[in-house]
C-alpha positions, -999 to +999 in steps of 0.1 A: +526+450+645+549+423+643+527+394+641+508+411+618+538+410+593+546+372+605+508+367+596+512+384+563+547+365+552+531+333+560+501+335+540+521+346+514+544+321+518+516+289+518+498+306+494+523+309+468+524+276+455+492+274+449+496+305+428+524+295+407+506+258+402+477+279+391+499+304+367+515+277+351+480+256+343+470+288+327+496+288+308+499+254+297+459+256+283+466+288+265+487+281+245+488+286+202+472+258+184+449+247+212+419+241+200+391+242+223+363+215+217+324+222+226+315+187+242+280+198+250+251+180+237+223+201+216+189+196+222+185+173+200+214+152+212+200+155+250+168+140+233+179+114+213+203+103+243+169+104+265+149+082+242+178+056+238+175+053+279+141+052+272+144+022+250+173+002+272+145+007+300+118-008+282+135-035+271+146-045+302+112-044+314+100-064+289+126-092+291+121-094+330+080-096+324+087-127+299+112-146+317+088-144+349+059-153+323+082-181+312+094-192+344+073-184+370+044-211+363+077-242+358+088-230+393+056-233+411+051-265+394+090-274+406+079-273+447+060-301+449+093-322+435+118-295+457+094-304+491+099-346+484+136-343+477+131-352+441+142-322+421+143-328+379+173-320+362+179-291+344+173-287+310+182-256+286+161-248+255+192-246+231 
């Protein structure tokens, strides 16, 4: 019986922060004048949000097609000069 009571006052006792932390976040959201805010998206928000990724992926896609369009055939033309120890020097396209 008596380490049943120990038991008892010892939960109590480590649980009774946690309870008081609790109580007074409760209290601190409801408070007058809070106003809570509905952050979810709508449908047509999820969409819209969807096609936008949509885009971003595309265009990514699309600019890593054309710069190895672009580059690809100058590079393999570059190893000949690479192998001999010749390399050109850089030039950017302003």
């Amino acid at each position: 019986m008596i380490k049943a009571r120990t038991f008892a006052v010892a939960a109590f006792v480590a649980a009774a922060p946690l309870a008081m932390s609790a109580t007074q976040a409760f209290a601190a959201t409801s408070g007058h004048g809070v106003q809570l805010i509905d952050t979810t998206q709508t449908l047509a928000g999820q969409q819209a949000t969807f096609i936008a990724g949509g885009d971003d992926l595309g265009r990514g896609a699309a600019e890593l097609v054309s710069s190895a369009y672009i580059g690809g055939p100058q590079g393999i033309l570059d190893i000949p000069a690479h192998v001999l120890g010749m390399p050109k020097a850089l030039q950017y396209i302003p």
